[in-house]
C-alpha positions in Angstrom: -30.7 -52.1 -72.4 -28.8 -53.1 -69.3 -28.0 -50.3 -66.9 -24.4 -50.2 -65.4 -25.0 -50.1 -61.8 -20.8 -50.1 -61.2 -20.6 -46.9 -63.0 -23.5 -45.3 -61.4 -21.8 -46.6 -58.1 -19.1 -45.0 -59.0 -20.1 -41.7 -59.8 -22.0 -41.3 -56.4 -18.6 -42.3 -54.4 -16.9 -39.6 -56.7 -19.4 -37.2 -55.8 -19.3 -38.1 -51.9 -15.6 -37.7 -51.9 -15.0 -34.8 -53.9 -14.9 -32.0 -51.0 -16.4 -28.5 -52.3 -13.5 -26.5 -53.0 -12.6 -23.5 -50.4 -12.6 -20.2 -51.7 -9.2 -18.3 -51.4 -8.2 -14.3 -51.1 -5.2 -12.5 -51.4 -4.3 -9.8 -49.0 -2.5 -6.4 -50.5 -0.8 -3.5 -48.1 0.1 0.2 -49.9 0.4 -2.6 -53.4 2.8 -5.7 -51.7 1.4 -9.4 -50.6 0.1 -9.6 -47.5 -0.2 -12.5 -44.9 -3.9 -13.3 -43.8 -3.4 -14.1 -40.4 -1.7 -10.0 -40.4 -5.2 -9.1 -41.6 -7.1 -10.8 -39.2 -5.2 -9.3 -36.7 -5.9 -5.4 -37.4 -7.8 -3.6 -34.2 -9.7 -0.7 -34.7 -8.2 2.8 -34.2 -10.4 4.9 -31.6 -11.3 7.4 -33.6 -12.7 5.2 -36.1 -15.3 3.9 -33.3 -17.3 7.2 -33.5 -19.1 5.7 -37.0 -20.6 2.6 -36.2 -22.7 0.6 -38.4 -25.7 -1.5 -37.2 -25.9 -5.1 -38.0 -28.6 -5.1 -40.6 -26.3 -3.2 -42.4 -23.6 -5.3 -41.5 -25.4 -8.3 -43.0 -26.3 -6.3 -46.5 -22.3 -5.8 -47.0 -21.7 -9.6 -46.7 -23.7 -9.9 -49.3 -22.5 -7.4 -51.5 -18.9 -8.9 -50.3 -19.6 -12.3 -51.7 -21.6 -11.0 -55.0 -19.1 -8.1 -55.5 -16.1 -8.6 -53.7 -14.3 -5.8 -51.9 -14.7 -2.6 -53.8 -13.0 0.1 -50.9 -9.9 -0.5 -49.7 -9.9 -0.7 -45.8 -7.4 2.2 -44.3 -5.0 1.6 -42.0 -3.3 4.2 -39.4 -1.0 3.7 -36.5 -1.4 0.0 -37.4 -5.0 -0.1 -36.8 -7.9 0.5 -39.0 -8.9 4.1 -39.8 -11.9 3.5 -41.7 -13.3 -0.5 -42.7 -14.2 -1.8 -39.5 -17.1 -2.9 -40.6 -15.7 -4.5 -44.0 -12.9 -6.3 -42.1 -15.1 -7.8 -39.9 -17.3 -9.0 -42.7 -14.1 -10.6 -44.2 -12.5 -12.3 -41.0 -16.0 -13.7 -41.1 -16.4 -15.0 -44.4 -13.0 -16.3 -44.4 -13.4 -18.6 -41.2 -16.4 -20.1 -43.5 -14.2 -20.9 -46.7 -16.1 -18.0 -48.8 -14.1 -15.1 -49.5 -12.0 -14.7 -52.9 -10.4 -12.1 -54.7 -8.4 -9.5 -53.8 -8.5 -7.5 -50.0 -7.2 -4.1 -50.5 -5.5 -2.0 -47.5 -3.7 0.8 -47.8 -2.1 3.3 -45.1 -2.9 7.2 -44.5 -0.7 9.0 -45.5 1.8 11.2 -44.2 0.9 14.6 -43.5 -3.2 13.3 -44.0 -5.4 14.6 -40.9 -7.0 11.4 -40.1 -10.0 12.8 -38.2 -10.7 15.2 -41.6 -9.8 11.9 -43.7 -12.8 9.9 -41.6 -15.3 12.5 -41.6 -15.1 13.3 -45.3 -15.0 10.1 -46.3 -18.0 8.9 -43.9 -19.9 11.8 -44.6 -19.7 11.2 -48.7 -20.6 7.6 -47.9 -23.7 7.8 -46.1 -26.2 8.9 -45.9 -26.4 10.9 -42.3 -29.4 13.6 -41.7 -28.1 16.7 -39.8 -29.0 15.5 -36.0 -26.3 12.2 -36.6 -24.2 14.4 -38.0 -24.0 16.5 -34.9 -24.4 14.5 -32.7 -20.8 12.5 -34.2 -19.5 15.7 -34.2 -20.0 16.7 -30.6 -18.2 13.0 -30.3 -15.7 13.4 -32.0 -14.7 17.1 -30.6 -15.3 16.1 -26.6 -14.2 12.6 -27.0 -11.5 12.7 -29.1 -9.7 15.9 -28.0 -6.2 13.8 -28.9 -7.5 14.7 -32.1 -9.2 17.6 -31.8 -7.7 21.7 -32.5 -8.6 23.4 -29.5 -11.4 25.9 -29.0 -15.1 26.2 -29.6 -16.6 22.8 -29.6 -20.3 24.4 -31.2 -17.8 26.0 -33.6 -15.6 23.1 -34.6 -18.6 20.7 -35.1 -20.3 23.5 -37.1 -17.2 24.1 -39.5 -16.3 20.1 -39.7 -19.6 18.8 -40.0 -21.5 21.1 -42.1 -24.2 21.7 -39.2 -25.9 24.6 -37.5 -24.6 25.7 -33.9 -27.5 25.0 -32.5 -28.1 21.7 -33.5 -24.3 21.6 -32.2 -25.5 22.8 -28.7 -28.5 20.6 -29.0 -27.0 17.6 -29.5 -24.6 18.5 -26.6 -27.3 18.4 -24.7 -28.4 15.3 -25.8 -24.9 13.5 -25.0 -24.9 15.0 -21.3 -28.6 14.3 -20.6 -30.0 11.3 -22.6 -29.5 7.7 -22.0 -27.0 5.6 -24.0 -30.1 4.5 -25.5 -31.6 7.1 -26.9 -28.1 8.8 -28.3 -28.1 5.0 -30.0 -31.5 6.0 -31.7 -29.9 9.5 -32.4 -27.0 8.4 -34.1 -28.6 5.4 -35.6 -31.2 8.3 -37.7 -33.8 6.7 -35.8 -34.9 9.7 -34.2 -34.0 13.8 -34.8 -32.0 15.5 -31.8 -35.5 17.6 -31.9 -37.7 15.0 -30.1 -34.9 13.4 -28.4 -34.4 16.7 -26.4 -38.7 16.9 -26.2 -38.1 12.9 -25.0 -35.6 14.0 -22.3 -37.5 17.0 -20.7 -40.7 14.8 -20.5 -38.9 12.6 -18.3 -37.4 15.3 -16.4 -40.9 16.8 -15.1 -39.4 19.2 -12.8 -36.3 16.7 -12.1 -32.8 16.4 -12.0 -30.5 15.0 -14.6 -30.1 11.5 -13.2 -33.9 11.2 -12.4 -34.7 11.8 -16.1 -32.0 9.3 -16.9 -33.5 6.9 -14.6 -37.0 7.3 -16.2 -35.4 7.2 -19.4 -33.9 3.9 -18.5 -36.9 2.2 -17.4 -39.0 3.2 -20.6 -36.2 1.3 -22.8 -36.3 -1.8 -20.4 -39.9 -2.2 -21.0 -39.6 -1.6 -24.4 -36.5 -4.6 -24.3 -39.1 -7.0 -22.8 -42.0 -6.1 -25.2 -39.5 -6.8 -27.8 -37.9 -10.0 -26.3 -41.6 -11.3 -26.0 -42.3 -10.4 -29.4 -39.0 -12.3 -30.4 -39.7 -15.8 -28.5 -43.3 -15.8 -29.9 -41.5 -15.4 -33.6 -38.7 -17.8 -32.8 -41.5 -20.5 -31.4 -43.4 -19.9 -35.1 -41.9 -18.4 -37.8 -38.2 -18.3 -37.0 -38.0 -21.7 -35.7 -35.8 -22.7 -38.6 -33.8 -19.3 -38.9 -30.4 -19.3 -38.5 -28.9 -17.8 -35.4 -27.7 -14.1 -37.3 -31.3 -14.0 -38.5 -32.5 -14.8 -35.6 -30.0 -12.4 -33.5 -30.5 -9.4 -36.4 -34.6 -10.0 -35.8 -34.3 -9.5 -32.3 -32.2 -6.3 -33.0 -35.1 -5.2 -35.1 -37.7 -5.9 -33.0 -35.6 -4.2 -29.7 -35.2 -0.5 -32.2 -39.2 -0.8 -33.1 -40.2 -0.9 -29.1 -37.7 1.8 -28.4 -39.1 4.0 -31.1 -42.6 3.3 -29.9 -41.8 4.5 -26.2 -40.3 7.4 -26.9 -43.4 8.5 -29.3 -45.7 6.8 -26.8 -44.6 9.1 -23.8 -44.4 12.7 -25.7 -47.8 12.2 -27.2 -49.0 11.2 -23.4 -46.9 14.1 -21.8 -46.7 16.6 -24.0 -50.2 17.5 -24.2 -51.2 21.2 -22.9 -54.3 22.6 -21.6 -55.6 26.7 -21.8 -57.2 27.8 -18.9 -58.5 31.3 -17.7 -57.3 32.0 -14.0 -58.4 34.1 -11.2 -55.8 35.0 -8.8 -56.4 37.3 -5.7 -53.2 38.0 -4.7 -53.8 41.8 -3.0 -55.1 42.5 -5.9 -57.7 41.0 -8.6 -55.8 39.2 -11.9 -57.6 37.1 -14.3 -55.5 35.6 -16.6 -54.4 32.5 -19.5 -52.0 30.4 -18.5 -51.1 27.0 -20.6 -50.9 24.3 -18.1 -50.0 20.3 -18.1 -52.6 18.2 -19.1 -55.2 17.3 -16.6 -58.1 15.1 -17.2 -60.1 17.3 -15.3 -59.2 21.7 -13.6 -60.2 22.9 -10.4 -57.6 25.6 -10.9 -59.2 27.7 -14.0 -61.7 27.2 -16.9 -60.7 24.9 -19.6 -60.3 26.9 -22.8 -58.7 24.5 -25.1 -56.6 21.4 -25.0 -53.3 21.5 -27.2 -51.9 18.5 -28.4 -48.0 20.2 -28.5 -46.5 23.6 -26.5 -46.1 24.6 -30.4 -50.1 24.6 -30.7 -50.9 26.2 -27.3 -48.7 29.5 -28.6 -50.4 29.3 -32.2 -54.0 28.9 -30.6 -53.2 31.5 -28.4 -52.1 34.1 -30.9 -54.7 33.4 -33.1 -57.7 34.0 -30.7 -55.9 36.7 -28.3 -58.5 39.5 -29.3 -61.3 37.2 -28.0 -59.1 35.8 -24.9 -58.8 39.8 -23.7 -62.8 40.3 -24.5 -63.2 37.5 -22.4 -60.6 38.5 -19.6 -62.0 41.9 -19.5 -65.5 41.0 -19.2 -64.8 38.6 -16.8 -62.7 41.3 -14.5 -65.7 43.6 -14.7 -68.1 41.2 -13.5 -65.8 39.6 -10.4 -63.9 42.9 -9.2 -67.7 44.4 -7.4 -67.6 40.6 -5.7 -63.9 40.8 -5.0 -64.5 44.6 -3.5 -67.1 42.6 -1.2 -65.3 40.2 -0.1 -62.5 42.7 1.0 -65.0 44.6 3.2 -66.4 41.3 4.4 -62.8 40.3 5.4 -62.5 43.4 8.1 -65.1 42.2 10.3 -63.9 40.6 13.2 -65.4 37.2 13.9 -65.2 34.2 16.1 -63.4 31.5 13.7 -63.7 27.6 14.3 -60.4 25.7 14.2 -59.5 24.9 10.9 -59.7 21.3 11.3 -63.4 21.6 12.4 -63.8 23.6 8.9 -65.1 20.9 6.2 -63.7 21.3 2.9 -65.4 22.9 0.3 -67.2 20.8 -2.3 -65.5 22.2 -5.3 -67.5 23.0 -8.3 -68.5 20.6 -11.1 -67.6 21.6 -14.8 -71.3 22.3 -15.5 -72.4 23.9 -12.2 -69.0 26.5 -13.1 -70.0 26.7 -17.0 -73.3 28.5 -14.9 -71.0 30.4 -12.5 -69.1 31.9 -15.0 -69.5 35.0 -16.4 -68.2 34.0 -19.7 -70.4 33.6 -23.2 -71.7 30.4 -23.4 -70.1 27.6 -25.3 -73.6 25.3 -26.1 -73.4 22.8 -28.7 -69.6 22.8 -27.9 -67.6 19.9 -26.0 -65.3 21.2 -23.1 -61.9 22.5 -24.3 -63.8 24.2 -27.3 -65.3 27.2 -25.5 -63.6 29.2 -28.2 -64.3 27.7 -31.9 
């Protein structure tokens, strides 16, 4: 059978032609027609800044958008939007590329409505936020917002509003006046608790000011930036060659959180390790005591009881092995106060005494030669920091 090869001609110019048909949405204000280019135009209100949403999120409601259209209506008050930022932006997007339809619902507050009470119950029933974001907003929204805000207690407001303890208030006050933008990101964000972020923060204090920690703080998120940004060109030069440029920007996002999250764990776990040592300190009078000190690869200062991952484990170790510790430190007193009596007497006699620079320094002991010295039960079969199993 012939074929027609003018109809199949045909068909292909038809389909070349034929331009795919743009998708079209109606915009709808308190129930009346509304003109797109009025939509587009909204600005956000400043209150409605405090609850942000991250762009992976961002790029799961576009989805959800085009599959299910928009389901929540996006508020408006004082002509700017309340609560929807997120959703409009989504939809300004979508309709610059010719791919959002149905119907875009706005409606205003209304009259007599507290719109900070309207955007924290309404946020707070939408997400899912653990009790450190929730404070942390709150302390936002109370010292931030006081246009907003009744007066008094901030701790008190945020604990009423926000359904949180006052002292996870306090703390994440604490947070907000000491912590890098960066790490009140990871707060808010539920990346990390306000717990660790305060644990984060005095680590990098270290007997510091404020700014100092900051500055620390700031340098550990730069490095983490460029361990993520070389992560990111060794993915783009591979995998994500052929990734489009939001995959490619919400990759680098993710990559940028995961380095952030791995410094801050990276420095408490190197910082926030304790060591128990046993003291002597002559001070007019004989004193041999614990004391939990910073971590030190090696003590000249004391004998190394036990090493304490945590100040939390130092305290627990301590409690549970106190009755040994003061059979120890008594034992030990005992045996150095005849030496110390000694030494006093020794001190009266008057002789001649070199210069001090023509003194040499005294070879201090090694750990095994002071295991020998010491007048403490022996710890054989056991590794230093385990003298008491």
């Amino acid at each position: 059978m012939e074929k027609n090869v003018n109809n199949d001609r045909e068909v292909k110019d038809a389909l070349v032609k034929t331009p795919s048909q743009e998708k079209k949405a109606t915009f709808v204000l308190d129930g009346m027609k509304w003109e797109q280019k009025d939509f587009c135009k909204l600005q956000p209100h400043p209150l409605s800044r405090i609850f942000s949403m991250g762009m992976g999120k961002v790029s799961g409601l576009a989805e959800d958008i085009l599959e299910n259209g928009l389901k929540e209506h996006i508020i408006i008050h004082e002509g700017k939007i309340l609560d929807g930022n997120a959703r409009h932006s989504v939809c300004c997007q979508l309709i610059k590329e010719g791919k959002l339809s149905g119907a875009i619902h706005c409606r205003t507050l209304a009259d007599g409505v507290d719109p900070l009470q309207f955007l924290v119950s309404s946020n707070l029933l939408r997400r899912h936020l653990n009790e450190s974001q929730r404070a942390l907003i709150g302390i936002k929204v109370i010292a931030r917002m006081k246009t907003y805000c009744p007066s008094g207690r901030t701790d008190e407001k945020v604990e009423q509003l926000f359904n949180v303890s006052k002292r996870q208030a306090v703390s994440a006050k604490s947070v907000l006046v000491n912590g890098h933008d960066t790490l009140i990101q990871m707060v808010a964000d539920g990346e990390i608790r306000i717990n660790k972020a305060l644990t984060f923060i005095e680590v990098c204090k270290q007997g510091k000011d404020t700014e100092a920690a900051k500055k620390r703080q700031e340098e550990i998120f730069s490095q983490a930036e460029n361990a993520a940004t070389e992560k990111w060109n060794n993915w783009v030069a591979s995998d994500g060659a052929n990734q489009s440029d939001d995959q490619k920007a919400a990759m680098k996002n993710e990559l940028i959180k995961t380095e952030q999250a791995v410094g801050v764990e990276t420095v408490i776990a190197k910082e926030e390790r304790f060591d128990i040592l046993l003291r002597v300190k002559v001070n007019g009078t004989l004193s041999i005591f614990t004391e939990v000190v910073s971590y030190k690869p090696t003590h000249e200062e004391g004998i190394l009881l036990h090493r304490c991952g945590s100040s939390k484990e130092a305290a627990e170790y301590l409690e549970e092995h106190k009755d040994e510790i003061e059979r120890m430190r008594t034992q030990a007193k005992e045996r150095f106060t005849p030496v110390y009596e000694a030494m006093k007497q020794m001190a009266t006699v008057t002789e001649e005494v070199p210069p001090a620079d023509e003194i040499p320094p005294e070879k201090p002991l090694t750990v095994e030669e002071a295991k020998e010295e010491s007048p403490l039960p022996s710890s054989t079969g056991k590794s230093e920091g385990q003298a008491i199993a």
